[in-house]
Backbone bond lengths (Angstrom), bond angles and torsions (degrees), N, CA, C in turn:
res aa  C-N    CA-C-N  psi(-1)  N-CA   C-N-CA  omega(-1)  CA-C   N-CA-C  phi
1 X - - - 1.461 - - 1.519 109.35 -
2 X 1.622 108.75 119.59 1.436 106.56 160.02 1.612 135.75 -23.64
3 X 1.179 127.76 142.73 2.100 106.81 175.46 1.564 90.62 -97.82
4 X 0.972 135.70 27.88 1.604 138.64 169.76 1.538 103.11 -117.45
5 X 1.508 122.62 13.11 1.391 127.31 -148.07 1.855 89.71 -71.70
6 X 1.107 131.70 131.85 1.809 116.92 148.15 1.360 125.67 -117.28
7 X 1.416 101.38 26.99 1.549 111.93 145.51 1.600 97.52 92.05
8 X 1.452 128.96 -13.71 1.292 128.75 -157.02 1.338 96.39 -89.25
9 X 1.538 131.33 89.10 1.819 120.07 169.90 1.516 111.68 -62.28
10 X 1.029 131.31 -9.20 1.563 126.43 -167.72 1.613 105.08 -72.55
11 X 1.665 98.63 -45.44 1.585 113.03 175.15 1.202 103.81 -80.14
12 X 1.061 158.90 53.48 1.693 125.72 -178.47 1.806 88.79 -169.03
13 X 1.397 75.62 150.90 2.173 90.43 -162.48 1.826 108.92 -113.56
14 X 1.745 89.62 -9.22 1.753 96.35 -179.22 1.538 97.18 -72.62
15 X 1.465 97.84 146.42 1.446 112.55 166.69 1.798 120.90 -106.44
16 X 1.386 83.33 88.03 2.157 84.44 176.12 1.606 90.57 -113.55
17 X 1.801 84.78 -164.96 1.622 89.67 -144.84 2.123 85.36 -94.16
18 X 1.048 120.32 -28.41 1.335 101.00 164.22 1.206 149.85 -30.75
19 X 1.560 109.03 -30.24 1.498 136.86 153.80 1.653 103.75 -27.76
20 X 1.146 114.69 -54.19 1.697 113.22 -163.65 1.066 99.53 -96.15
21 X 1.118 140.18 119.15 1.747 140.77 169.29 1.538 108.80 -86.54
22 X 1.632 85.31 142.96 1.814 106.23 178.82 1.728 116.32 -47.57
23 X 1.079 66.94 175.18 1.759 86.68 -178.17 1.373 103.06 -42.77
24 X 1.752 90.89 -69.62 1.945 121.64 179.88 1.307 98.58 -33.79
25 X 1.149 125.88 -30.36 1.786 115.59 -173.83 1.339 116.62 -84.26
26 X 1.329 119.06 -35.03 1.094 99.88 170.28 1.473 139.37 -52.21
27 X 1.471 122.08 144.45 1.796 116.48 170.64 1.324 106.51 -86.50
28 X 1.409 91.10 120.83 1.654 134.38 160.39 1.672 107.78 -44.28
29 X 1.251 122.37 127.43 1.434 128.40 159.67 1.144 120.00 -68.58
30 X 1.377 125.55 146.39 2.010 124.79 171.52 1.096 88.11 -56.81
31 X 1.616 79.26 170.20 1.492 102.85 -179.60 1.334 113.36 -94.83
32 X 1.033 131.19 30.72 1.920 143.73 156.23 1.534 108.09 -116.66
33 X 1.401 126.36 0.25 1.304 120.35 157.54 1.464 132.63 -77.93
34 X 1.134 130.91 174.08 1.401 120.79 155.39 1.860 93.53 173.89
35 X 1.937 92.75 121.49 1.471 107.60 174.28 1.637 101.45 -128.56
36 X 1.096 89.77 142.28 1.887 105.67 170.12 1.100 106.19 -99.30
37 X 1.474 152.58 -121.99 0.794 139.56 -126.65 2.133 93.16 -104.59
38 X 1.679 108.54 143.37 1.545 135.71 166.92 1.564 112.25 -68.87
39 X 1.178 143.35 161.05 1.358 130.81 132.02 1.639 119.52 -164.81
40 X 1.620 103.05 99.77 1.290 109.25 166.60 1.446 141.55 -29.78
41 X 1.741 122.40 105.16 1.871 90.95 -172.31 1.837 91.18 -123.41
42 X 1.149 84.94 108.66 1.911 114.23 -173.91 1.474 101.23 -91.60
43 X 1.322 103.58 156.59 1.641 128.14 -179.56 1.956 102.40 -142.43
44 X 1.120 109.37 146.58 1.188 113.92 161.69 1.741 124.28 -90.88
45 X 1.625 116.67 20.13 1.180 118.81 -161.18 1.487 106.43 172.07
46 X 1.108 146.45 115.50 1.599 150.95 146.78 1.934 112.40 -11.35
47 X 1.074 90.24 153.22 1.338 111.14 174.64 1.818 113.96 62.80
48 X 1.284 120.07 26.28 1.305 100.50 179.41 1.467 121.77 -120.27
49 X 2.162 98.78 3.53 1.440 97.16 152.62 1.297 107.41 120.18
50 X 1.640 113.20 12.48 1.411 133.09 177.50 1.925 103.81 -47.12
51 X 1.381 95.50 -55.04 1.513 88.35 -173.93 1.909 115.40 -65.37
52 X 1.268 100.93 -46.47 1.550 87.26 175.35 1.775 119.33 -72.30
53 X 1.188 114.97 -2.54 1.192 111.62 159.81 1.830 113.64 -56.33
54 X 1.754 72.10 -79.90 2.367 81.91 171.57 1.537 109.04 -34.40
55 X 0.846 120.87 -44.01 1.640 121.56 -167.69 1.669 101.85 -61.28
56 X 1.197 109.15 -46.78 1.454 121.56 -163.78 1.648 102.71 -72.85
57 X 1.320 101.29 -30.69 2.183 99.63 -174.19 1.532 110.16 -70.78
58 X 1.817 93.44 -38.97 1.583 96.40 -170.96 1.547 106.89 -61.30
59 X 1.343 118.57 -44.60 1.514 116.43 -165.78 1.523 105.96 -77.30
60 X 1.380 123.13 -49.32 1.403 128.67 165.98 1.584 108.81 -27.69
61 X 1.923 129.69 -54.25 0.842 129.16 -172.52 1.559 120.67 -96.45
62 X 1.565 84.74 -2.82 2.145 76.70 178.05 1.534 73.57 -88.59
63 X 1.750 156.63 -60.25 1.407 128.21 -157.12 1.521 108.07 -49.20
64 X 1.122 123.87 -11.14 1.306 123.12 -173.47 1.695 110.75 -77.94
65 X 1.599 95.52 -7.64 1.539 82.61 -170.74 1.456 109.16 112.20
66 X 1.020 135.70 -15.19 1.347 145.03 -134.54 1.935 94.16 -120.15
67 X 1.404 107.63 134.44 1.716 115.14 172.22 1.857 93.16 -82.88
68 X 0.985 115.88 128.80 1.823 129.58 -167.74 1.524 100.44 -119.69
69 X 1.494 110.00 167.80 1.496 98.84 -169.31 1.580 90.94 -158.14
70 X 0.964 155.84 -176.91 1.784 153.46 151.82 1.795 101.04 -153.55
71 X 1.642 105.60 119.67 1.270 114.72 -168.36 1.760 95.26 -104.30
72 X 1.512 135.97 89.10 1.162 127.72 -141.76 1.780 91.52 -86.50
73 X 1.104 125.24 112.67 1.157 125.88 -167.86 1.610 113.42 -104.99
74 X 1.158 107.65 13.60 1.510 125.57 -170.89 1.409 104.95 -103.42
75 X 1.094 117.66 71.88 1.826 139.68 -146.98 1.912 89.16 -54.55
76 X 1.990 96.36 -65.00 1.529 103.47 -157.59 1.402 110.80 -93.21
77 X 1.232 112.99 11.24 1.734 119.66 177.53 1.814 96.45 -138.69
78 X 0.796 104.72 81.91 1.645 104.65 167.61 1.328 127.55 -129.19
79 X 1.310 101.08 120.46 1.871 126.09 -160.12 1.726 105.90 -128.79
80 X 1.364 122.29 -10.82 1.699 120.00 157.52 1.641 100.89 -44.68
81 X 1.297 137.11 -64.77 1.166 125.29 -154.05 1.654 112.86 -70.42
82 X 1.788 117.65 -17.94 1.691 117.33 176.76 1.404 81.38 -91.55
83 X 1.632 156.54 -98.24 1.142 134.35 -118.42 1.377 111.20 -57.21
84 X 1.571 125.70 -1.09 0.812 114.78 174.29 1.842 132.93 -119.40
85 X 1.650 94.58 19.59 1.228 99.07 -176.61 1.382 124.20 100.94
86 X 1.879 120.47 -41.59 1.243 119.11 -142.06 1.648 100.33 -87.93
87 X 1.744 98.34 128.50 1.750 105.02 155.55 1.099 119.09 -73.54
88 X 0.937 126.97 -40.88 1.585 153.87 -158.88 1.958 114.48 -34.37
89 X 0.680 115.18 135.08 1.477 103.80 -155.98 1.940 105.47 -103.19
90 X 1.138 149.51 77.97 1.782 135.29 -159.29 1.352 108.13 -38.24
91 X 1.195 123.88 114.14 1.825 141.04 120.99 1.480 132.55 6.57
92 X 0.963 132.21 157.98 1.352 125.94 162.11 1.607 99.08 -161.23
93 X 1.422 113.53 159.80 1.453 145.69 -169.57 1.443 94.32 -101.11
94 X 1.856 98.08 164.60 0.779 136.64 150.25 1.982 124.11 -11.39
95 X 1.613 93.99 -73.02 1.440 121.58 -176.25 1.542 105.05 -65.04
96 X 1.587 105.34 -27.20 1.717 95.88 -162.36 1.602 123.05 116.21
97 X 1.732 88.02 -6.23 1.437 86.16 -169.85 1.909 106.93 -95.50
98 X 1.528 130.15 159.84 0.928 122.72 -173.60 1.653 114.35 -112.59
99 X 1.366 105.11 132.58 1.912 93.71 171.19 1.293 115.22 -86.27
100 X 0.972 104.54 161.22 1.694 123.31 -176.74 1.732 94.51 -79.56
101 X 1.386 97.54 141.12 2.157 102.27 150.93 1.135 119.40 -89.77
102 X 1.280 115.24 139.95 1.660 146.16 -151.63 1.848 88.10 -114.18
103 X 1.428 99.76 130.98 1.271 145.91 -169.70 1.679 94.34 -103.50
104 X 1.671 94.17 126.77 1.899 104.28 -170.45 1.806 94.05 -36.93
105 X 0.808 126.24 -72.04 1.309 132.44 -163.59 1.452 132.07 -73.30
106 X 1.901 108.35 17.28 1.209 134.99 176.94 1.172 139.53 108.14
107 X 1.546 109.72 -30.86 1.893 131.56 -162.84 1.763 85.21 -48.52
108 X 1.044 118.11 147.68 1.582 125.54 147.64 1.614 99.55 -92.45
109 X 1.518 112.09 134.90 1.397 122.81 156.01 1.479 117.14 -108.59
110 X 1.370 105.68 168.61 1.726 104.27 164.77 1.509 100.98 -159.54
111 X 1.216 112.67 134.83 1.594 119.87 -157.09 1.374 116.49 -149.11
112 X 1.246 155.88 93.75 1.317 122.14 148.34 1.420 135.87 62.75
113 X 1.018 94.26 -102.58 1.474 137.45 -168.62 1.949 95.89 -72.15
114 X 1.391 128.05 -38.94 1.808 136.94 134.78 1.166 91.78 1.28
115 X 1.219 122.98 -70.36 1.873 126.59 -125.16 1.717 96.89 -129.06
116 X 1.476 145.88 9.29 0.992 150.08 179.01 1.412 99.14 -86.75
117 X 1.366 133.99 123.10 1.900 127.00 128.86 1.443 111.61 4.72
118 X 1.420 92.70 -94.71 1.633 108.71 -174.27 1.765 100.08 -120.20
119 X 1.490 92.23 143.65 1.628 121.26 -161.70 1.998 86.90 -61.02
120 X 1.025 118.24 -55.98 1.561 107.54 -167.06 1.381 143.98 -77.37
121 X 1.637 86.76 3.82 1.545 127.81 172.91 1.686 95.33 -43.72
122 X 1.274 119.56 108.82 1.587 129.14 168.69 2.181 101.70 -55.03
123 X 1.596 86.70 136.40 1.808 82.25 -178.95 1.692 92.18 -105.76
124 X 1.216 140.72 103.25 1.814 155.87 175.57 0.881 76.84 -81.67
125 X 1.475 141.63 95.63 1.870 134.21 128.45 1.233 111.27 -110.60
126 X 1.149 127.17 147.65 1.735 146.31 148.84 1.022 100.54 -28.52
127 X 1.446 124.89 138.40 1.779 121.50 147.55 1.886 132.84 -26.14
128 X 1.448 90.70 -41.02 1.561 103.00 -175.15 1.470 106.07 -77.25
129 X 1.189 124.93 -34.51 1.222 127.66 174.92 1.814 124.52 -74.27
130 X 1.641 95.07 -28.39 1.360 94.26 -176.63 2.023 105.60 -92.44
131 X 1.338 104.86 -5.18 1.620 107.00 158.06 0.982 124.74 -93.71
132 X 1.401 112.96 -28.08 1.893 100.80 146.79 1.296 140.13 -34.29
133 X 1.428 113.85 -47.19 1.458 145.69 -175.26 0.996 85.74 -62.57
134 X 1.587 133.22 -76.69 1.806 129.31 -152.13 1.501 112.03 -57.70
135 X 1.661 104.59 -36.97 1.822 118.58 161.66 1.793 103.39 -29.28
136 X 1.181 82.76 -84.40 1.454 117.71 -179.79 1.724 102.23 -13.90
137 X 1.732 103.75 -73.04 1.651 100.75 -178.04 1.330 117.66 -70.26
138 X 0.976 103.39 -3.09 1.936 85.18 171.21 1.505 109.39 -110.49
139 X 1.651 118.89 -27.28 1.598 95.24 165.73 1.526 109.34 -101.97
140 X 1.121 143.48 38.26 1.526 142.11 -176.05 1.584 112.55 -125.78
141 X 1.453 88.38 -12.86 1.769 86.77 -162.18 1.798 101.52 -109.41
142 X 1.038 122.85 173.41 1.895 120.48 -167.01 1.776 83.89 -114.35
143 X 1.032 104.11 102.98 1.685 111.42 166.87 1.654 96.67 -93.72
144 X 1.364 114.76 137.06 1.625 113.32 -161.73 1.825 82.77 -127.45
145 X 1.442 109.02 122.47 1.223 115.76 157.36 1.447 123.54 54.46
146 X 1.850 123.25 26.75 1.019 120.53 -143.98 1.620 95.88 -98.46
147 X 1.611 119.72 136.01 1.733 128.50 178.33 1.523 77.30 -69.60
148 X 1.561 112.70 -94.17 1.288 100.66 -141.31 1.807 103.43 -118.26
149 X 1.590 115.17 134.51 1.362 106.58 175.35 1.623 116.67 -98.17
150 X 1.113 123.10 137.14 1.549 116.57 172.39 1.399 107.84 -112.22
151 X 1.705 102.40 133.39 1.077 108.81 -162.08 1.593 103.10 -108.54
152 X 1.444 129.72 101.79 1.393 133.00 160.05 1.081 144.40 -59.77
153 X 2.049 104.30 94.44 1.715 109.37 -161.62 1.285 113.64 -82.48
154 X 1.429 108.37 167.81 1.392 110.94 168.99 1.699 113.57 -83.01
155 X 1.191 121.35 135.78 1.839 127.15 162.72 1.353 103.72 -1.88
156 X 1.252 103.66 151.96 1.996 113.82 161.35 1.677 110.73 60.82
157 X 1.692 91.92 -152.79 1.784 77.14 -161.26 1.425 85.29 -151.09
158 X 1.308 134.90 61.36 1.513 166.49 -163.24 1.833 107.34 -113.98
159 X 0.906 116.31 -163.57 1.893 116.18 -142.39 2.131 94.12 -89.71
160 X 1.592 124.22 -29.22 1.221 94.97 155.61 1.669 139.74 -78.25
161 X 1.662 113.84 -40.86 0.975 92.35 174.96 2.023 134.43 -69.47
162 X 1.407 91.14 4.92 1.904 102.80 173.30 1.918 84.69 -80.07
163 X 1.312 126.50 -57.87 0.972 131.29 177.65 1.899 117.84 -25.99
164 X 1.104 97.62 -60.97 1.474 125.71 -154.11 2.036 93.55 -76.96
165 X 1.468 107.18 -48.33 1.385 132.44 175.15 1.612 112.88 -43.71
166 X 1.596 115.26 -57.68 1.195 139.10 -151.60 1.943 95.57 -94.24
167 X 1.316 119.89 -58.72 1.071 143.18 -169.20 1.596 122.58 -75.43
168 X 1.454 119.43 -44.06 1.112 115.58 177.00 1.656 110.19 -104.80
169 X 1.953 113.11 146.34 1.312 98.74 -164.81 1.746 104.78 -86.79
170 X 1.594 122.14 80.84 1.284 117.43 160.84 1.182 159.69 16.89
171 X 1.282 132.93 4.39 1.525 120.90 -151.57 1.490 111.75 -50.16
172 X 1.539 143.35 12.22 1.316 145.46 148.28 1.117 118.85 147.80
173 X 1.132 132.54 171.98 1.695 132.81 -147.50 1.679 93.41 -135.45
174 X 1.267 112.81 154.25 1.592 122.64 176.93 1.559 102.13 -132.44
175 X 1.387 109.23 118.95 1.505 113.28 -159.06 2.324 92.17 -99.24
176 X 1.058 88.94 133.41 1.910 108.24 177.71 1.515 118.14 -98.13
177 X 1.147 108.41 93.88 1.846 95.87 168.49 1.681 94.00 -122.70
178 X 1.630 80.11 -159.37 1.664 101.82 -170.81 1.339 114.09 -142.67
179 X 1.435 122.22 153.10 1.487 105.70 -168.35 1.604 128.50 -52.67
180 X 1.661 120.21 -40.03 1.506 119.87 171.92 1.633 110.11 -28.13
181 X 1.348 117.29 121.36 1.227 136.09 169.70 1.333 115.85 -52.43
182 X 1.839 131.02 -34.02 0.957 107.94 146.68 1.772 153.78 -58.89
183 X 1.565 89.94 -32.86 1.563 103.33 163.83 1.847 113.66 -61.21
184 X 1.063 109.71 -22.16 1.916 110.04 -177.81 1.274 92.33 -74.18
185 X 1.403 133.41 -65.20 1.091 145.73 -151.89 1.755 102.10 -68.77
186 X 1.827 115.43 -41.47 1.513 83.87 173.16 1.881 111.90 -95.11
187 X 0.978 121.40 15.40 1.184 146.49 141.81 1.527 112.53 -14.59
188 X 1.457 101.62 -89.13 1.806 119.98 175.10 1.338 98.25 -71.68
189 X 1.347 135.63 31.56 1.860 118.79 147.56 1.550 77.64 -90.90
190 X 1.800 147.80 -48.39 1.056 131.62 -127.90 1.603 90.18 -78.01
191 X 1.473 120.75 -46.29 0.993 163.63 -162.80 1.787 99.21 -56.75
192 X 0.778 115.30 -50.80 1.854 136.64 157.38 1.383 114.80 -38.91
193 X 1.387 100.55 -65.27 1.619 117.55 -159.21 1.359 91.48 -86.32
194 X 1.238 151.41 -35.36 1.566 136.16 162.37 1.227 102.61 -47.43
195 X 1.303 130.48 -59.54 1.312 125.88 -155.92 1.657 111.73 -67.81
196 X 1.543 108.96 -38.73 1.152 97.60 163.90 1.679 145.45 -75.44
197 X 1.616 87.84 9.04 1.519 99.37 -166.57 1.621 89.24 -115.07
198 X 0.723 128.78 -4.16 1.906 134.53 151.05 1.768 91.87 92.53
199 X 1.410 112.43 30.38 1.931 119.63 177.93 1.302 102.78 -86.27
200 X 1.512 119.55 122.83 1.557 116.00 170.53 1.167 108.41 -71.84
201 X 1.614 102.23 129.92 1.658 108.06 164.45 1.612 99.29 -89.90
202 X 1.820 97.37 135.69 1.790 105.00 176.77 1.566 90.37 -76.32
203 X 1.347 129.27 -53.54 1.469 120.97 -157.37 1.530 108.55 -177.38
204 X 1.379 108.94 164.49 1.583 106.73 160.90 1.921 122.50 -93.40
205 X 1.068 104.52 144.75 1.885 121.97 -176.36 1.723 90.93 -114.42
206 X 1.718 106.99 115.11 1.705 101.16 166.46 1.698 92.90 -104.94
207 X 1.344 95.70 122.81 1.685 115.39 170.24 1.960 91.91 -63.54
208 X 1.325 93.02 -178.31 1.767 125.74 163.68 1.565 78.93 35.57
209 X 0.860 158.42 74.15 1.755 138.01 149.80 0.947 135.75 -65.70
210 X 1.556 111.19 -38.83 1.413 134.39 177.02 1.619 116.14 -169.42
211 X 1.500 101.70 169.03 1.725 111.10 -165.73 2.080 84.06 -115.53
212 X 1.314 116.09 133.02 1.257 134.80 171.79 1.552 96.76 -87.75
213 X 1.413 128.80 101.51 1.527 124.53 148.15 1.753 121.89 -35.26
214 X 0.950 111.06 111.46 1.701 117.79 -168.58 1.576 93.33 -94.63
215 X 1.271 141.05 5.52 1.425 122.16 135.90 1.872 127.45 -92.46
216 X 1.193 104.16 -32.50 1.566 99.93 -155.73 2.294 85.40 -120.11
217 X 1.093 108.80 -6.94 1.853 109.97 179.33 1.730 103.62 78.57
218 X 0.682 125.60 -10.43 1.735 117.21 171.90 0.696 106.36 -33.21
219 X 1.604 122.80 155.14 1.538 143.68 177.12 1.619 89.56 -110.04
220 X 1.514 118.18 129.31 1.590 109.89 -178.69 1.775 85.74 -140.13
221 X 1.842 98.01 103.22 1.497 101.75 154.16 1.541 143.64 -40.45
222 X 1.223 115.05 65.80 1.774 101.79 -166.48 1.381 110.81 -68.09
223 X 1.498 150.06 -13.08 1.054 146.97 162.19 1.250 128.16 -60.39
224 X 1.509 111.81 -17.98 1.221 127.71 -121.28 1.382 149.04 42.42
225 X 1.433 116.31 -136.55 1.534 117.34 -157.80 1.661 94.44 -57.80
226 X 1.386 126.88 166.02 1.510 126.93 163.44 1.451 108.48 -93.74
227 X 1.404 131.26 142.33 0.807 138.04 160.01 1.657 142.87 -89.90
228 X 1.190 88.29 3.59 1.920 114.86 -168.65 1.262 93.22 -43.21
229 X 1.569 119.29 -81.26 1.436 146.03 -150.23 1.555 92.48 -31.02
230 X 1.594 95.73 -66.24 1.843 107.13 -174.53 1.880 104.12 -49.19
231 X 0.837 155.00 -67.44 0.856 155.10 -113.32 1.848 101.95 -117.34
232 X 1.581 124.42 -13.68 1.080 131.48 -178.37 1.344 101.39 -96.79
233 X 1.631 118.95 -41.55 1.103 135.10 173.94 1.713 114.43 -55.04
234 X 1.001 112.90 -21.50 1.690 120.60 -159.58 1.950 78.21 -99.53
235 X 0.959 109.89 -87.60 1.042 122.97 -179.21 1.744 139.97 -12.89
236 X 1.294 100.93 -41.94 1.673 141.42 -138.10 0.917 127.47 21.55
237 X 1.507 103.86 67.60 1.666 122.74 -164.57 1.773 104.18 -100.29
238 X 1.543 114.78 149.60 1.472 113.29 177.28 1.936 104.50 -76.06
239 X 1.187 126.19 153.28 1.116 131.46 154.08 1.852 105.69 -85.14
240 X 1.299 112.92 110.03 1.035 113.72 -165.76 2.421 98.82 -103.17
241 X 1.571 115.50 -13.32 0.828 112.95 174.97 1.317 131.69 176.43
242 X 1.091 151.21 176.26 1.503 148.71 175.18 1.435 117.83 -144.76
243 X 1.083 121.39 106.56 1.614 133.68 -178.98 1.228 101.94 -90.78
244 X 1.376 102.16 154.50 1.698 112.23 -172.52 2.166 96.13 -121.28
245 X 1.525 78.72 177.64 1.519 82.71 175.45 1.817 111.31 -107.08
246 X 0.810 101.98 135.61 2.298 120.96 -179.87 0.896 104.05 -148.66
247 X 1.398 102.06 130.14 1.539 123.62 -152.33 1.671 96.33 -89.71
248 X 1.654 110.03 -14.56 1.631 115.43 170.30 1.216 106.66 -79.91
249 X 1.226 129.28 -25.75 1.809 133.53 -175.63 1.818 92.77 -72.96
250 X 0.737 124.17 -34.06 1.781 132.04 -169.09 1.294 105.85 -94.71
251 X 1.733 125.67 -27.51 1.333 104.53 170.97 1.381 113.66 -91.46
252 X 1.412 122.88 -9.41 1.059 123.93 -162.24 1.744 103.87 -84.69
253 X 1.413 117.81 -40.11 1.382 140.44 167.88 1.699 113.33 -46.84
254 X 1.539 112.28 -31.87 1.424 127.47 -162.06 1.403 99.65 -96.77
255 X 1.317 118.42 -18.64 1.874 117.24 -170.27 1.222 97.01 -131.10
256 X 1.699 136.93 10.05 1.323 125.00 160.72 1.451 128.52 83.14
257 X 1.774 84.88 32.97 1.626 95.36 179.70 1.383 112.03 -136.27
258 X 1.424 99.39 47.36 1.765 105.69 164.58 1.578 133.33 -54.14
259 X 1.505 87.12 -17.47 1.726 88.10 -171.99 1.969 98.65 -93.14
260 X 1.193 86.45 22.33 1.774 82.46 179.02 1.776 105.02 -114.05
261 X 1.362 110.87 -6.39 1.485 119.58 -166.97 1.500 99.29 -65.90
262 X 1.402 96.97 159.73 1.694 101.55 -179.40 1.409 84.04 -124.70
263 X 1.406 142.86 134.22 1.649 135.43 160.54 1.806 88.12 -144.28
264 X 1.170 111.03 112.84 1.565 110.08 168.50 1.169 108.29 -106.65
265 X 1.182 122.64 30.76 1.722 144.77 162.37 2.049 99.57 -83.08
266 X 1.123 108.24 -37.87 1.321 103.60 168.80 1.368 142.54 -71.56
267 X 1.372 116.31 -19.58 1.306 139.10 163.50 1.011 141.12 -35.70
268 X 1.317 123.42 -40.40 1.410 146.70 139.76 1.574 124.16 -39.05
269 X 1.713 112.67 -29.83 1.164 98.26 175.95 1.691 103.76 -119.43
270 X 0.870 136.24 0.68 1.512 145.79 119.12 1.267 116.46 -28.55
271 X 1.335 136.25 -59.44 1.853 131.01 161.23 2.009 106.63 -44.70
272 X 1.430 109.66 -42.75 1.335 115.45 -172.63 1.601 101.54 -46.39
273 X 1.856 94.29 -64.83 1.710 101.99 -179.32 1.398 112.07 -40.79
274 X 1.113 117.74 -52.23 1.422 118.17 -151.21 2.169 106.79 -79.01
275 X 1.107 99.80 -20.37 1.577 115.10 161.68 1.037 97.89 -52.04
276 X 1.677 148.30 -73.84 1.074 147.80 -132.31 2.147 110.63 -59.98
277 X 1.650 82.43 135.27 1.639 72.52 180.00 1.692 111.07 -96.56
């Protein structure tokens, strides 16, 4: 640690070992919870599809058999609760504690947008307040029996995901870009800040990759060139997958029927999860 240190990791580019917080730091679950395995799905930048990724692991892995969970941690942009349909408004007990809403096909979510009046209600919070909140859903809420939770960050590498980093106990993060060379490039800041926060990355997922010609099967780059290779290679990160664009994967996401998607483009990083010891 610097002797100029002021404690602020959000600002600061030195890498000491304070960066990773103890055990003791982590938040503890109630005592009506219980999750096994965490998993971060980070972006270095908006719009390239982080949330319908998360959307896609949880359902991929509850068909697996698997109790699924989505901790929507994307306080002031939150879209877990439309790709998936739910009106449904979260509950609370007795004690104070709140349940998650259950997705036709089981996932527990917890979101935001849960606990809003009306869904378009703008959320104006401070940073400190809106990492409270993400606190908040993982020790406030009754996660019942959950295999695996995916936790949905916000863009960049700003006061939740230090939040999300420091606070929740991890078993590893799956970083999302897209082929544009600028998105790779702010990519490895995300790609950085794991490493300095001692979070295993399982691998990289490139969203939008390509458009499948539905007469002749071509793969037609609309982004252009991909940049994965470079950037896994730099890194020594796994390529864990490549999603394409279907204009049925996008309507289905838009009217809240993700858990009906078929993408066996995801599968590959679903075997990753299921590796984990």
């Amino acid at each position: 640690m610097s002797e100029n240190c002021t404690h602020d990791c959000g600002s600061c580019q030195v890498d000491c070992s304070s960066r990773q917080a103890p055990a003791d730091m982590k938040e503890k679950l109630n005592e009506y919870s219980s999750v096994k395995k965490v998993i971060g799905v980070v972006s270095g930048k908006g719009g390239v599809g982080k949330s319908f990724v998360t959307s896609l692991l949880a359902v991929q892995m509850n068909r697996r058999g698997y109790r699924t969970a989505v901790l929507d941690a994307d306080v002031t942009g939150p879209s877990i609760p439309k790709v998936f349909g739910l009106k449904e408004k979260a509950m609370g007990n007795e004690t104070g504690l709140l349940y998650p809403v259950t997705t036709p096909k089981g996932i527990e979510v917890m979101s935001v947008n849960l606990l809003l009046e009306n869904d378009d209600a703008p959320v104006v919070w401070r940073g400190p307040i809106i990492a409270g909140t993400v606190k908040q859903f993982w020790k406030d809420v009754i996660w019942e029996n959950i295999d695996y939770m995916f936790v949905d960050m916000p863009p960049g590498t700003g006061d939740v995901p230090l939040t999300v980093f420091q606070s929740l106990p991890l078993d590893g993060i799956i970083m999302v870009t897209s082929p544009q060379e600028l998105v790779s490039l702010i990519v490895s800041k995300a790609v950085n800040m794991a490493k300095m926060m001692h979070v295993p990355i399982l691998g990289l997922v490139e969203n939008m990759s390509y458009v499948e010609c539905p007469d002749c099967g071509k793969r037609i780059s609309v982004f252009g060139e991909s940049h994965l290779e470079e950037t896994a290679a730099k890194y020594q990160l796994d390529i864990l997958g490549r999603l394409p664009i279907r204009p049925d994967i996008t309507k289905s996401c838009d009217t809240g029927f993700i858990e009906q998607v078929d993408c066996p483009e995801i599968g590959p990083v679903a075997d990753r999860l299921e590796s984990l010891k």
